[in-house]
Every structure is written in C-alpha cells, then in structure tokens.
C-alpha positions as CSV (number, residue, x, y, z in Angstrom):
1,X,0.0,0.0,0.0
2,X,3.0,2.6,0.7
3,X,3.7,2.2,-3.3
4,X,0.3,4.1,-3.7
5,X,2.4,7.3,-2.4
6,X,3.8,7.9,-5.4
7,X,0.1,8.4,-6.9
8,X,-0.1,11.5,-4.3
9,X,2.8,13.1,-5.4
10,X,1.8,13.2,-8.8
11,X,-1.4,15.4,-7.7
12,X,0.2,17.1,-5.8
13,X,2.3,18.2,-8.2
14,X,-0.2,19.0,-10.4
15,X,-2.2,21.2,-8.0
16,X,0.9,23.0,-6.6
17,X,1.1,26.2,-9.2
18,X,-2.7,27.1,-7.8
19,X,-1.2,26.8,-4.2
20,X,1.3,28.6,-5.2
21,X,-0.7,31.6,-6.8
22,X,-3.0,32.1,-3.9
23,X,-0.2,32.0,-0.7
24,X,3.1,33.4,-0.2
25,X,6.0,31.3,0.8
26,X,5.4,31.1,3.9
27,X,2.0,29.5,4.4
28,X,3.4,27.3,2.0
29,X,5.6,26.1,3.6
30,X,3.8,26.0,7.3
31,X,1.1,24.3,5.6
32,X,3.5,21.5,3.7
33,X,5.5,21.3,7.1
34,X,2.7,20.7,9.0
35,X,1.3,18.1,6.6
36,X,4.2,16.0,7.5
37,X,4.2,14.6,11.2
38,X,0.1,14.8,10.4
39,X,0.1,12.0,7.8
40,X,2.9,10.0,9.2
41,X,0.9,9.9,11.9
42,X,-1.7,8.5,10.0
43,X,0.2,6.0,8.8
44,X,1.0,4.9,11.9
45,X,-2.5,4.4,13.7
46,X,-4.7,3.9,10.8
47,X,-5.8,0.6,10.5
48,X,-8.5,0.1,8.0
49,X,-8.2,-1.2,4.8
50,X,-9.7,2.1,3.3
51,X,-7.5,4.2,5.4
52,X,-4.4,2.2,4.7
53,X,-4.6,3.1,0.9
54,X,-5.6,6.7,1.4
55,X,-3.0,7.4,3.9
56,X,0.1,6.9,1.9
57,X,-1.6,8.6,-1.1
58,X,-2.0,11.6,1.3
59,X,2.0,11.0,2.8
60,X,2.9,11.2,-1.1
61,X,1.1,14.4,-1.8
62,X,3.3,16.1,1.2
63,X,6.4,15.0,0.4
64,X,5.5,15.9,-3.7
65,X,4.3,18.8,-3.1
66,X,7.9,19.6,-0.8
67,X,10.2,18.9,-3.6
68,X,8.6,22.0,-5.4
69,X,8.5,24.5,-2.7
70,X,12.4,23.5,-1.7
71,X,12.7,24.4,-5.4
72,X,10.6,27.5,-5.2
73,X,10.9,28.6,-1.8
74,X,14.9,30.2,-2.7
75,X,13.6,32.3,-5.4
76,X,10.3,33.2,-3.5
77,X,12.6,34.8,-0.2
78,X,16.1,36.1,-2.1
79,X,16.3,37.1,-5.2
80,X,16.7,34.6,-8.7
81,X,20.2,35.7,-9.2
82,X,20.8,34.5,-5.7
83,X,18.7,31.0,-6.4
84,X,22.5,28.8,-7.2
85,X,24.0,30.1,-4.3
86,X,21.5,29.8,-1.3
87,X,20.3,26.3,-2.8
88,X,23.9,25.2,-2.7
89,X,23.7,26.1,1.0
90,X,20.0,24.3,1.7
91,X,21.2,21.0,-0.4
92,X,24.4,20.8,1.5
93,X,22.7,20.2,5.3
C-alpha cells in the first residue's frame, strides 16, 4: 500500500502552481510542514483497509508537493540571481 504514495505526489504536483498563486511562501511552507508529522501519523495508527490506501496517497502528496516548494521557496525569499548560491547552501545540510 505505501507504493500508492507515489500516486499522491503526482497530484500534488499537479495542484501546486494554484497553491502557489493564492499563498506566499510562507503559508506554503507551514502548511506542507505541517502536513508532515500529520500523515505519518496516520500511517502509523490507521488501520482500516480504506485508510491504509488513502493514507500513503495523502503521505505522497506532502512529500510531492515539498520537492517543489524546496525548489521555489529560494527564489520566492532572495532574489533569482541569488537561487544557485542559497540552494547550494539548503542542499548541502
């Protein structure tokens, strides 16, 4: 069922430039953050067979929909000509 994850970050992705229209970078990022321990937690209680294939799918969505704000989230706070230089920084920890 955890395979299904990857299904979630394909919406995700999908449905990330309208996220990204309406809120700054900073509710982005609180509400992706936040989306984390919430649907690992999931995973960890949820014991239905229903909930057990919706949870990873929601788990995939959050970590898809992370991998574009990391990429966005440089040029959003600095400026682009300082995007090579501060994502150096962020990929190196």
């Amino acid at each position: 069922m955890v395979g299904v994850g990857g299904v979630g970050q394909v919406l995700r992705r999908l449905g990330y430039p309208r996220l990204f229209d309406r809120f700054g970078v900073r509710i982005r990022t609180m509400v992706v953050l936040g989306g984390v321990p919430v649907t690992t937690a999931l995973l960890a209680v949820l014991t239905s067979l229903v909930t057990v294939a919706v949870a990873p799918v929601q788990a995939g969505m959050v970590r898809g929909v992370f991998t574009l704000l990391q990429a966005t989230a440089v040029s959003d706070c600095w400026a682009v000509r300082h995007y090579g230089g501060f994502s150096g920084i962020l990929g190196r920890r």
